[in-house]
N, C-alpha and C positions, 0 to 999 in steps of 0.2 A: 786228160784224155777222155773224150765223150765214150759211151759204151754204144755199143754198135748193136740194135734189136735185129735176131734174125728172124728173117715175116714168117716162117715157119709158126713160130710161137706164137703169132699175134693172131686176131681175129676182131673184126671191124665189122660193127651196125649201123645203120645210121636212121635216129627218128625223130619224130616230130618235138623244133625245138621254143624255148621262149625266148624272151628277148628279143633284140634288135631283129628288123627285118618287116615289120608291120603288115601287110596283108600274104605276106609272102610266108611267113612262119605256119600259115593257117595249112597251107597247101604243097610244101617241099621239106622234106625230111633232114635238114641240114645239121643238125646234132650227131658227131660220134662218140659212140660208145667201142670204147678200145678194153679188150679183154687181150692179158696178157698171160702164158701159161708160164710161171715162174720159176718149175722145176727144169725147164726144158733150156731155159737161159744157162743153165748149170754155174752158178754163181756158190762162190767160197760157204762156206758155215758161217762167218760171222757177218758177211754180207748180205744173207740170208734173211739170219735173225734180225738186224738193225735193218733191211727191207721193209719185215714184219711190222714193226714196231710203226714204223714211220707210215705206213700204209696204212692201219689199225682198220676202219671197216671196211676198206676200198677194199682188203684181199680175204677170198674166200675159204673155207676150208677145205677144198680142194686143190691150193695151190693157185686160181688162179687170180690178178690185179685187176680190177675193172675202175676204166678212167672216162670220165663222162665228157666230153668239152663241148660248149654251147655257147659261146662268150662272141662268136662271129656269127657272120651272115650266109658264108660260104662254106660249102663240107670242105673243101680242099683247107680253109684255113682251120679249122674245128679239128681235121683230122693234124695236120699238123702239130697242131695245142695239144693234144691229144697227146703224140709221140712224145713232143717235147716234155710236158710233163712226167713222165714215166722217165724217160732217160734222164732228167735230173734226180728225180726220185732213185733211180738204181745209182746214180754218180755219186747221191748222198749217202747212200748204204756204204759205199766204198772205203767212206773217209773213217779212220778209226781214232780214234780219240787215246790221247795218252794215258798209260795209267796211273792212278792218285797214288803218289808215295805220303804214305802214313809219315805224320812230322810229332811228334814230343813237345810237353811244356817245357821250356829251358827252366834250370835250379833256379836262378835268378828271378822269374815271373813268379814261383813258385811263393817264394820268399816274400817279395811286395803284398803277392795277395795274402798270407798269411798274416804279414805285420797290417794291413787296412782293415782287416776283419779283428785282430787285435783292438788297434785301434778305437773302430765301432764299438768292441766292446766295451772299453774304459770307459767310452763316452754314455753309452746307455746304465754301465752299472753307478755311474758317479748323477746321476739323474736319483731325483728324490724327494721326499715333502720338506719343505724348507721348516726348520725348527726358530719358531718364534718365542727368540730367551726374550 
């Protein structure tokens, strides 16, 4: 289920971008910058924290996402990329990951590696200058 941005939150710039577009880039401001206020989404604590994480410089210390998109020629497409991005980005916070159940060495592996390092060791102390009777 996608998460639904409500425009409250949002706030949209649009400036001067690179790329595609060739004389056109010079003179139309087609890049958006999508600032998103992320306490106002009011999104769970762990959602939050794994938001954080996955956004790492994109979000400020004020809480808010800033998402730059430039990859088209057209604002309307740029601001879409724009949304789109962030809304997977908050979809991907969502997902929680299982937790690592702690597992034990079975007796039996225990044992093999005991008796190989045994082993090693016969082989290395039976190593020696050979005695020329």
């Amino acid at each position: 289920m996608p998460f639904d941005l409500p425009e409250d939150a949002l706030s949209e710039t649009f400036l001067a971008s690179t790329g595609p577009g060739g004389q056109n880039v010079n003179k139309v401001a087609t890049a958006c910058q999508l600032r998103v206020d992320v306490f106002a989404l009011g999104l769970p604590v762990f959602a939050f924290r794994k938001l954080k994480t996955l956004a790492g410089s994109k979000m400020t210390a004020a809480g808010e996402l800033i998402v730059t998109a430039r990859s088209h020629r057209t604002r309307e497409a740029n601001r879409a990329d724009a949304r789109k991005r962030v809304v997977d980005m908050i979809n991907e916070a969502f997902v929680r990951q299982p937790p690592r159940i702690k597992t034990k060495v079975g007796k039996a592996a225990k044992a093999r590696r005991v008796d190989s390092k045994k082993g090693r060791s016969e082989v290395k102390k039976n190593r020696g200058k050979v005695a020329l009777d």
